[in-house]
Each structure stands twice: as structure tokens, then as C-alpha cells.
PAFIPA-178250 format. One line per 8 residues: number of its first residue (from 1); their letters; for each residue x, y, z of N, C-alpha, C. Coordinates in steps of 0.2 Angstrom, whole numbers, plus 2048, in hexadecimal, padded with zeros to 3 digits. Layout:
N
NUM = A = X/Y/Z/X/Y/Z/X/Y/Z  ...
This chain:
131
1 = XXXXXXXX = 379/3B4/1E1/37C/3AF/1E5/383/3AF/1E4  386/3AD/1EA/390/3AF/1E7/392/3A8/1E8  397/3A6/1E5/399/3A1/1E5/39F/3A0/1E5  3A4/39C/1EC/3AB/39E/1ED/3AE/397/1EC  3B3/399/1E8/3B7/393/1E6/3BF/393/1EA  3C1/38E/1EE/3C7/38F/1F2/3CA/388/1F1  3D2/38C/1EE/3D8/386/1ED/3DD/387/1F0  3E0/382/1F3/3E7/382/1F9/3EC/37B/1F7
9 = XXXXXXXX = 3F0/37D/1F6/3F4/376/1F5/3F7/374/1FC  3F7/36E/1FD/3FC/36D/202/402/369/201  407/36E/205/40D/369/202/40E/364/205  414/360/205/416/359/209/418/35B/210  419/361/210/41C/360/218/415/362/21A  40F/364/217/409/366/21D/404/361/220  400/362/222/3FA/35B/224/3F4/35F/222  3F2/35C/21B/3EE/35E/217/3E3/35D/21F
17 = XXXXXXXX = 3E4/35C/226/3E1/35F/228/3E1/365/22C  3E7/368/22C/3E8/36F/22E/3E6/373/22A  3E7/371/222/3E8/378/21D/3DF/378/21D  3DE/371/21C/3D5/373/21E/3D3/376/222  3D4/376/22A/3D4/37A/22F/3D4/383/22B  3DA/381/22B/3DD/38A/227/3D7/38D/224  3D4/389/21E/3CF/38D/21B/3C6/38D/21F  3C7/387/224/3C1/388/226/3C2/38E/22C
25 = XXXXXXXX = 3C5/390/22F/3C8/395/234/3C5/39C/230  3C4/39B/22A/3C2/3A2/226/3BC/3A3/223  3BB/39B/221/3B4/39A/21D/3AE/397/221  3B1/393/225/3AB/390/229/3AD/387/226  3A9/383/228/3A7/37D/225/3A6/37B/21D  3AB/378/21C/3AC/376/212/3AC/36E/212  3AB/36D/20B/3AA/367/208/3B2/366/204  3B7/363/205/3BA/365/201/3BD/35F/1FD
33 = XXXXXXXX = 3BF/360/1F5/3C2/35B/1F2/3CA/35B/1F2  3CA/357/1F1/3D3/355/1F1/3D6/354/1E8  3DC/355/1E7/3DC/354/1E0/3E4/355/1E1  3E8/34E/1DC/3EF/350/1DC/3F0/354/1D7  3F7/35A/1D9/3FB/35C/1D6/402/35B/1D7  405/359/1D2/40D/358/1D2/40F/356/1D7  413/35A/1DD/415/353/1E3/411/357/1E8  40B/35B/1E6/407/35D/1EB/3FF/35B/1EB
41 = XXXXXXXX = 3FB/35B/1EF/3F4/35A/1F0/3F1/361/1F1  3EB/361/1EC/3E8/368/1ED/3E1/368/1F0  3DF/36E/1F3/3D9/36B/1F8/3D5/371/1F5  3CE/36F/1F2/3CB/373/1EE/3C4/374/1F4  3C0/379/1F3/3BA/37A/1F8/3B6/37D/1F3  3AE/37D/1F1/3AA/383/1F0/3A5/381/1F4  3A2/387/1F4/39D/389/1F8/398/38F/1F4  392/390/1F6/38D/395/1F4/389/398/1F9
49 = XXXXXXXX = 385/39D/1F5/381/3A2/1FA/385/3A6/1FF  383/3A9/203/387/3B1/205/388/3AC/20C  385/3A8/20F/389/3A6/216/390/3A2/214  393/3A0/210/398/39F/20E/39F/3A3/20F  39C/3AB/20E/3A0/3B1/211/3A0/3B3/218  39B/3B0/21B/399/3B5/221/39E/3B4/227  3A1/3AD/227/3A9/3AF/22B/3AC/3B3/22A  3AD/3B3/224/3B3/3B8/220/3B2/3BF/222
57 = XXXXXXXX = 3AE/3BF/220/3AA/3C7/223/3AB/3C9/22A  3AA/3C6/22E/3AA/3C7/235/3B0/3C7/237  3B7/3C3/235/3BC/3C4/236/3BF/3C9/235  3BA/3CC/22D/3C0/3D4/22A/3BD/3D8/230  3B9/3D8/232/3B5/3DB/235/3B8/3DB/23F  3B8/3D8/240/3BF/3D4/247/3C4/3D7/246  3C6/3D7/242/3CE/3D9/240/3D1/3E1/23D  3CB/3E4/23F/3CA/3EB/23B/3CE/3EC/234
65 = XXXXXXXX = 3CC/3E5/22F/3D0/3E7/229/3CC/3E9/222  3C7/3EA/226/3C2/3EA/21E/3C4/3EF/218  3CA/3F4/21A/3CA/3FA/216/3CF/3F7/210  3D5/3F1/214/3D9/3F0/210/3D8/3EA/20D  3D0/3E7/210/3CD/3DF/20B/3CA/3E6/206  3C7/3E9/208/3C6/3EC/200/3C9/3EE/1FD  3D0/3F1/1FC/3D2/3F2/1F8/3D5/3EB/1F4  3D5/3E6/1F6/3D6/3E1/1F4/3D4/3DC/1F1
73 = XXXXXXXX = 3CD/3DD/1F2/3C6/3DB/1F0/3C5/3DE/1E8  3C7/3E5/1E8/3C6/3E9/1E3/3CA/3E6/1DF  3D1/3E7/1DF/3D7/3E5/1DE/3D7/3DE/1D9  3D3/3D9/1DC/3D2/3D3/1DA/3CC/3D1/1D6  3C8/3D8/1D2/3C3/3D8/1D0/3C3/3D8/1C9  3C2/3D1/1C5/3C2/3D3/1BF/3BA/3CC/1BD  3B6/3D3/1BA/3B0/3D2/1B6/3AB/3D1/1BD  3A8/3CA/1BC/3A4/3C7/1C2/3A8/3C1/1C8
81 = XXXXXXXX = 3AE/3C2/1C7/3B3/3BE/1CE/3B6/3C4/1D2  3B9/3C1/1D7/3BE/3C5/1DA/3C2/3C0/1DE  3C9/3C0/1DD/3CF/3BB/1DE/3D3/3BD/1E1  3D3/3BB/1E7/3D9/3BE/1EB/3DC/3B9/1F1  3E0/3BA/1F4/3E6/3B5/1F6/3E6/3B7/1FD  3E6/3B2/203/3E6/3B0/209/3ED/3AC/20C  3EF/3AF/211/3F7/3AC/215/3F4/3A6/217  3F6/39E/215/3F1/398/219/3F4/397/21F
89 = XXXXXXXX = 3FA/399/222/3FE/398/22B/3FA/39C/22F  3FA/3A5/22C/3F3/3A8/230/3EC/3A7/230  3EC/3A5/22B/3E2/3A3/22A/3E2/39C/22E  3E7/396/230/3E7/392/235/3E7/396/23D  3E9/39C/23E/3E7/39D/243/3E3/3A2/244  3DD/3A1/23E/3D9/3A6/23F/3D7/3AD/23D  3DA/3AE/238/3DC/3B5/238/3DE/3B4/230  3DA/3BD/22D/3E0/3BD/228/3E4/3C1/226
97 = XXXXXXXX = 3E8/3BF/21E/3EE/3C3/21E/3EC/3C4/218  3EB/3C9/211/3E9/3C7/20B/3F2/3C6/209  3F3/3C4/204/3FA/3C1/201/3FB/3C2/1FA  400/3C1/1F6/400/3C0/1EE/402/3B9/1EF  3FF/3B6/1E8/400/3B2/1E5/403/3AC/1E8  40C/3AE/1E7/412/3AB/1E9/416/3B0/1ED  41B/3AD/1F2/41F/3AF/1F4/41F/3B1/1FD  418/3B4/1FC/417/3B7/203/415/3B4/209
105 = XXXXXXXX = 410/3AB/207/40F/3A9/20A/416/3A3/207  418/3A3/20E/41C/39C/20C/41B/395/20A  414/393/20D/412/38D/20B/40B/38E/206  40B/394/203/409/395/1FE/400/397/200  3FE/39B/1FD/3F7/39D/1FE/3F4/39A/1FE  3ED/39C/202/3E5/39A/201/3E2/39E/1F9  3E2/39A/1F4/3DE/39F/1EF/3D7/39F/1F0  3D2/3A5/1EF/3CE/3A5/1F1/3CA/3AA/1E9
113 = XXXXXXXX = 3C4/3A5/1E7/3BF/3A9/1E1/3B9/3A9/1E4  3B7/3AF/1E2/3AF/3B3/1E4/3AD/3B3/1DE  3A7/3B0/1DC/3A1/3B3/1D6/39C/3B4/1D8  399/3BC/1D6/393/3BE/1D8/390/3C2/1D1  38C/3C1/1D3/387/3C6/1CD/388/3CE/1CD  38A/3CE/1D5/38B/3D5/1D6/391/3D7/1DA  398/3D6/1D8/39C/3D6/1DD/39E/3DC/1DE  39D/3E1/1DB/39D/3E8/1DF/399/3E8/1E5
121 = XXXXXXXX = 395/3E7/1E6/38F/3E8/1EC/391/3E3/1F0  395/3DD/1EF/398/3D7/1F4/39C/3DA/1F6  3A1/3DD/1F4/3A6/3E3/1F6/3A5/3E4/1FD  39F/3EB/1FA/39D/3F0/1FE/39A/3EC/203  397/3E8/203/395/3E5/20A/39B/3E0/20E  39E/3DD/20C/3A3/3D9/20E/3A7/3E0/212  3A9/3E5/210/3AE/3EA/211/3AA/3F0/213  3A6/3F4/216/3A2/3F8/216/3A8/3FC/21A
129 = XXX = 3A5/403/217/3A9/409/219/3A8/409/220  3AB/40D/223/3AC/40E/22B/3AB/415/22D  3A7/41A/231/3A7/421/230/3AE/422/234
């Protein structure tokens, strides 16, 4: 079973129900906690089980990007997670962009952790090859 942990700060100038919008436009419907950090609010979500992906999926899949979420996927693979970083202005309209860290989104990323018992084969199925 995989289990996805997703963090997003919102800054002062955003309206912490957009940024939620942002992540559910990718994930589908979240429970989400709020928590202060310094002069920002951080907006935490998890979820479990494989329908948690199944947006995501569809999207890479929508947007014919599955070859470069794999190499991203892979990329962000260490042990049983895989962490990698979403643009939160594109992912509010739908769509995504992968990102680093800092710098590329301007109002800073969606971070995003997958744990699975198998995330090699979450991979390959999230991203399947194309003939």
C-alpha cells in the first residue's frame, strides 16, 4: 500500500484555499492540516492506498509526460520514498510541472513523498513505457 505525504506553505500574500485547490487539482480530495511556520502557514495532506495516485496518473498520462515523471520519479528515489517537487500556480490550473526545491517555483513548491513497499513497480506503473 503507498502512502503520500504532501507539504505546501502558503505565503501571506496567497489564500491558503487556492493552494488547497492547487493540490487537490492533482490529488483529488484531501483532509488537510494546517500548522504554523515562521510568518508562513504550512498545509500538510496524507493519504493512503493506490486511489490517492489515480489523478496523478491520469494527468501524466493527459499531458503525455510520463517519460520525464519517470525520470523524476527515479530521480527522487531513495530506499522505499520517492520525493519530488511540483510548480503550486500550475498544479492550480491543473496541470503539472515537476520543479526543484527552491527557486523555480516562485511561490515555492508542492512537496510531494510516496512510500511504497515496492516503489520500483509504482514507477513503472505510474509511468509505463509507450511503444
Amino acid at each position: 500500500m503507498e502512502e503520500v505525504d504532501i507539504q505546501v506553505e502558503v505565503n501571506p500574500t496567497e489564500d491558503s484555499s487556492r493552494v488547497r485547490q492547487a493540490v487537490e487539482n492533482i490529488f483529488g480530495e484531501l483532509e488537510f492540516e494546517e500548522k504554523k511556520k515562521n510568518t508562513h502557514q504550512l498545509l500538510l495532506a496524507h493519504g493512503e492506498g493506490s486511489d490517492i495516485l489515480a489523478k496523478f496518473s491520469y494527468i501524466l498520462r493527459r499531458e503525455q509526460i510520463r517519460a520525464a515523471a519517470r525520470a523524476v520519479l527515479y530521480q527522487g528515489l531513495r530506499g522505499n520514498t520517492i520525493t519530488f517537487f511540483i510548480n503550486k500556480q500550475v498544479a492550480y490550473a491543473g496541470h503539472i510541472s515537476f520543479c526543484e526545491p527552491a527557486r523555480e517555483s516562485p511561490l515555492g513548491p508542492i512537496k510531494i513523498k510516496i512510500r511504497s513497499m515496492n516503489p520500483e513497480e509504482l514507477i513503472e506503473s505510474l509511468t509505463p513505457k509507450t511503444p
